[in-house]
N, CA, C and O atoms as a MOPAC input file, in Angstrom:
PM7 MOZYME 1SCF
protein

 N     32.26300 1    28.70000 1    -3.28900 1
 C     31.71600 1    27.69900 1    -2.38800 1
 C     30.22000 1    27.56500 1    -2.65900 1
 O     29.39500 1    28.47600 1    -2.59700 1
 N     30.02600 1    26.44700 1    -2.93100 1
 C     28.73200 1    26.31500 1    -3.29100 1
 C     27.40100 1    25.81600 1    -1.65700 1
 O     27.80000 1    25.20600 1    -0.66500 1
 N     26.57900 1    26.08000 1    -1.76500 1
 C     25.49800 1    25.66100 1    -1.18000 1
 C     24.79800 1    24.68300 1    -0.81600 1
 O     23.79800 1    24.84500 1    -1.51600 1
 N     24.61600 1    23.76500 1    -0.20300 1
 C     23.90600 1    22.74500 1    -0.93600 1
 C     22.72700 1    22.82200 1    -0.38700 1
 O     22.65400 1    23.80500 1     0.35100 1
 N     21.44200 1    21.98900 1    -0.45100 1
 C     20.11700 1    22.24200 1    -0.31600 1
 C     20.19800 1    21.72900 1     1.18200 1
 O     19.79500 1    22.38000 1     2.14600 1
 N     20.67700 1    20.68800 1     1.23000 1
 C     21.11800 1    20.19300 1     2.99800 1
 C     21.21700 1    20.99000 1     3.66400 1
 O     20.47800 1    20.98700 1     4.64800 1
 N     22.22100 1    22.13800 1     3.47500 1
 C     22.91600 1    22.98600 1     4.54300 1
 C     21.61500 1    23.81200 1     4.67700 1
 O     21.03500 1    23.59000 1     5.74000 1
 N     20.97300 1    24.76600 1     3.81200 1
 C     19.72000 1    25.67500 1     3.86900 1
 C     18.78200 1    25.25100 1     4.28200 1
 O     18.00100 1    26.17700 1     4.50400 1
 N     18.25000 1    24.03500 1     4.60900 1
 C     17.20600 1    23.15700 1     5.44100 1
 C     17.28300 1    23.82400 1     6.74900 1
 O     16.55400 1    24.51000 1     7.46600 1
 N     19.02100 1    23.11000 1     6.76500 1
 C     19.74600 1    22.91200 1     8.14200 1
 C     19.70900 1    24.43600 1     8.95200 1
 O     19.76900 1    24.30100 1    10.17400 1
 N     19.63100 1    25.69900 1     8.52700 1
 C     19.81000 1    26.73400 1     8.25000 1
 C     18.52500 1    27.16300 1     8.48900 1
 O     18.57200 1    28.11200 1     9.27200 1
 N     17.40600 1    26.89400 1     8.17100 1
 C     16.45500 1    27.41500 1     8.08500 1
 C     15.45000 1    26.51300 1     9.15500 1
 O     14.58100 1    27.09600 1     9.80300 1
 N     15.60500 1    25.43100 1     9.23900 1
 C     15.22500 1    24.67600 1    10.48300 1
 C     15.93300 1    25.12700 1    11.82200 1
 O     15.27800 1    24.91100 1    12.84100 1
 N     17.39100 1    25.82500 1    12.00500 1
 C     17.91800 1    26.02200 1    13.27200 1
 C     17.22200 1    27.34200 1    13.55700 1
 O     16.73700 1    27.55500 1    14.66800 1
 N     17.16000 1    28.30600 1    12.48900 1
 C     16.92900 1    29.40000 1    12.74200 1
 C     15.51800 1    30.03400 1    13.28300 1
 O     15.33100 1    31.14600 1    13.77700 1
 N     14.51600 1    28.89800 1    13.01700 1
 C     13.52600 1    28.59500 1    13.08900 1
 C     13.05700 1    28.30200 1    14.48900 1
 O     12.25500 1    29.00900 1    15.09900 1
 N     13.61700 1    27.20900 1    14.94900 1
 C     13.77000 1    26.85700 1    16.69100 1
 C     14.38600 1    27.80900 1    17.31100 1
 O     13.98900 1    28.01900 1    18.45700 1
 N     15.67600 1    28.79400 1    16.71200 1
 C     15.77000 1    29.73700 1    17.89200 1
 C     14.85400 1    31.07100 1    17.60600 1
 O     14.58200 1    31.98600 1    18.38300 1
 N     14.64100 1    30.96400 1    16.84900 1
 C     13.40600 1    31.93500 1    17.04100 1
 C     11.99600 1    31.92300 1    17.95800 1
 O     11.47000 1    32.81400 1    18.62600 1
 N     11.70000 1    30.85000 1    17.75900 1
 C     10.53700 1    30.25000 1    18.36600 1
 C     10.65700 1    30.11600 1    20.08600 1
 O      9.85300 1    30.36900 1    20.98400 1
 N     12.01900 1    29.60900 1    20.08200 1
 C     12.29300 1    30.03600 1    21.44000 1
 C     12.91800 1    30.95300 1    22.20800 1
 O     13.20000 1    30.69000 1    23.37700 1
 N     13.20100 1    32.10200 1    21.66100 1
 C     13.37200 1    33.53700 1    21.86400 1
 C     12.01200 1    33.97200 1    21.99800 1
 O     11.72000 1    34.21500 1    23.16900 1
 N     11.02600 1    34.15900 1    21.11300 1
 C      9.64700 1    34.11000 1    21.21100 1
 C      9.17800 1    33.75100 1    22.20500 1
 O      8.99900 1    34.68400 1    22.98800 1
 N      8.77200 1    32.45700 1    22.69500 1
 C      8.48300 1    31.98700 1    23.98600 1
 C      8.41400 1    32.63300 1    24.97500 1
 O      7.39500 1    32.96100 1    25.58400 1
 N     10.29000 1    33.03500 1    25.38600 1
 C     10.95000 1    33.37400 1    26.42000 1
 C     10.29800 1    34.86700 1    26.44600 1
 O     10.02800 1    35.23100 1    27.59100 1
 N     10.03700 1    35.66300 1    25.57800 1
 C      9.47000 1    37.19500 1    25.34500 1
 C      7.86700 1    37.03700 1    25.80800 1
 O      7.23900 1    37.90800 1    26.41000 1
 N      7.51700 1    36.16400 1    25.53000 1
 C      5.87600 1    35.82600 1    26.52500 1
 C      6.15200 1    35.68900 1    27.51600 1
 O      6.11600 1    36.76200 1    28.11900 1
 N      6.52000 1    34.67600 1    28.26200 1
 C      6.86800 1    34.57000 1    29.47200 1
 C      7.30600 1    35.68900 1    29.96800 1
 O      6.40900 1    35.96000 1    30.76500 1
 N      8.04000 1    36.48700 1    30.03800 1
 C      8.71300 1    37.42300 1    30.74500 1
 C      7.93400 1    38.20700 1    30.83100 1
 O      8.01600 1    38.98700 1    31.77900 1
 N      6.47300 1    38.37600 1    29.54800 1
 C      5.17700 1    39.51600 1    29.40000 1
 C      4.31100 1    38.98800 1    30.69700 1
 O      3.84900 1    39.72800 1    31.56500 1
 N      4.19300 1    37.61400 1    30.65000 1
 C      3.42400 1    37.53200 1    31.42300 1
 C      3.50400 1    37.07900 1    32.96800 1
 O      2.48000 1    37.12600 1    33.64900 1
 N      4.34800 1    36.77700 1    33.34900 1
 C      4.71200 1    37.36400 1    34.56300 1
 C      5.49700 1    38.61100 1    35.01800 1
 O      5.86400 1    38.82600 1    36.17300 1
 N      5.68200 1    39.32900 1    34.04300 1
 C      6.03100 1    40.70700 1    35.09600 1
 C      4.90800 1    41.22700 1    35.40000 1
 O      3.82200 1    41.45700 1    34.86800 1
 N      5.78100 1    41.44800 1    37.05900 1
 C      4.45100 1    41.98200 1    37.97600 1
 C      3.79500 1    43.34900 1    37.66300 1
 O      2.74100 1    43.40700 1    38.29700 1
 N      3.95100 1    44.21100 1    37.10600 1
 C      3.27400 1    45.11300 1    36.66300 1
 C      2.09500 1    44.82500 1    35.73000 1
 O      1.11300 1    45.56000 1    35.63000 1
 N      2.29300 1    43.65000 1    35.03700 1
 C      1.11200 1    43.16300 1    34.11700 1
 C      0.03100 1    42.28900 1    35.00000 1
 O     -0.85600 1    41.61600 1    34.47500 1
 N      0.21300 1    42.38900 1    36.25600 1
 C     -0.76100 1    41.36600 1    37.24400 1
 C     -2.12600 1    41.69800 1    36.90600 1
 O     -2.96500 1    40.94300 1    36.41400 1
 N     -2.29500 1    43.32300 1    37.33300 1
 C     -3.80100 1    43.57200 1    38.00200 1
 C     -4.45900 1    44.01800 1    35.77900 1
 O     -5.61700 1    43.96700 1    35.36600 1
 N     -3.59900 1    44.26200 1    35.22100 1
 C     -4.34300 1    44.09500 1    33.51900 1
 C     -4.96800 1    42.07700 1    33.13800 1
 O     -5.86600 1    41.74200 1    32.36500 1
 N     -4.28800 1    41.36700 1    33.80700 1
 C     -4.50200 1    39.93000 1    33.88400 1
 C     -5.95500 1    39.55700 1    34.46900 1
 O     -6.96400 1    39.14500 1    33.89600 1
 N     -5.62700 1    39.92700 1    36.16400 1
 C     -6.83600 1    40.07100 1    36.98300 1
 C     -8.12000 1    40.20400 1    36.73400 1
 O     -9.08600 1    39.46900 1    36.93900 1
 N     -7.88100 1    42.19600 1    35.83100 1
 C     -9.42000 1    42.08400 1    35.31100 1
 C     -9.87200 1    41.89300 1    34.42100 1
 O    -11.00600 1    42.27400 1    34.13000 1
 N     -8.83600 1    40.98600 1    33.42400 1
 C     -9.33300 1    40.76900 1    32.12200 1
 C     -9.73000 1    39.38900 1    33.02400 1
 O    -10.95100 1    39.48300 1    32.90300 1
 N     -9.59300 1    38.55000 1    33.59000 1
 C     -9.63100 1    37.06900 1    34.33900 1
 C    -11.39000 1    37.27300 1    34.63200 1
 O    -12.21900 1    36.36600 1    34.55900 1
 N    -11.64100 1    38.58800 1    34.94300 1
 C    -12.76300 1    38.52500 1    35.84300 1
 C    -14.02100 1    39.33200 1    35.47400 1
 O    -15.02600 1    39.49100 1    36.16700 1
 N    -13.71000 1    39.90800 1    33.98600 1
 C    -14.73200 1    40.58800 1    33.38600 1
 C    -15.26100 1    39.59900 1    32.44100 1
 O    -16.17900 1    39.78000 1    31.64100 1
 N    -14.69900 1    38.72000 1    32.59300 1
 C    -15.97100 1    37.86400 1    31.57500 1
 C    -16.71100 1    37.04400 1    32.96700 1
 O    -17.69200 1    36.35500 1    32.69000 1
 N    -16.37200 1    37.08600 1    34.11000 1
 C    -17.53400 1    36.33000 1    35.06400 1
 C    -18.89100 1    37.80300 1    35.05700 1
 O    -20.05500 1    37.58100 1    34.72500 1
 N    -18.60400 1    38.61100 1    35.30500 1
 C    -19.28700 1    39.69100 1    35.59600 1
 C    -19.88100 1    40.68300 1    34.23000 1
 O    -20.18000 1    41.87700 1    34.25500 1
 N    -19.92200 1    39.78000 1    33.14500 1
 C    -20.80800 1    40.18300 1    31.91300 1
 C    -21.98800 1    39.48200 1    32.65300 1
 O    -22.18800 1    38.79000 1    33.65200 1
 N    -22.84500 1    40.20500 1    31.31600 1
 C    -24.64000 1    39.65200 1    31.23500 1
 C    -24.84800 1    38.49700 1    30.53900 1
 O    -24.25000 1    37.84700 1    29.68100 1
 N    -25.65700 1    38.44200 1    31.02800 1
 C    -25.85100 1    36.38700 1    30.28900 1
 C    -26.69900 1    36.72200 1    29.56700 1
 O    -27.81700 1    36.25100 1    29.77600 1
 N    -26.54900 1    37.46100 1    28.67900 1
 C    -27.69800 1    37.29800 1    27.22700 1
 C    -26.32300 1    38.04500 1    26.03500 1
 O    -25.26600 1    38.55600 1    26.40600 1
 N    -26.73700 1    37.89800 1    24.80800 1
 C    -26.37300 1    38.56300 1    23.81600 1
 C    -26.14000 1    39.78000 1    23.26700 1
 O    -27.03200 1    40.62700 1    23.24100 1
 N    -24.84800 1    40.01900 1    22.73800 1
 C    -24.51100 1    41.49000 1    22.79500 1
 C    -26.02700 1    42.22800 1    21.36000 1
 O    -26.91300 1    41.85700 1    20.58900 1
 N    -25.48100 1    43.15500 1    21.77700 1
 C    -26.76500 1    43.68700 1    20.86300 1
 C    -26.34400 1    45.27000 1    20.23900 1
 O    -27.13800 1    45.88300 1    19.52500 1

């Protein structure tokens, strides 16, 4: 049975989207579980409460 270049597109384009959206779904789930809140929080709020000049 041969191959054709169609089918491996086809193949490599599907595999592609479910990956990407398996991916997705693995962020999402990072970033709302509630245990990851208060690591969010103070990363949210340590850049208000840096110094306003240049690191050095």
């Amino acid at each position: 049975m041969a191959v054709s270049h169609d089918d491996l597109v086809w193949l490599a384009q599907s595999a592609g989207l479910f990956y990407l959206i398996g991916l997705s779904a693995i962020v999402l789930v990072y970033v709302y579980w509630p245990s990851n809140k208060k690591r969010f929080e103070k990363a949210a709020e340590a850049i208000l409460h840096g110094e306003d000049r240049p690191w050095r």
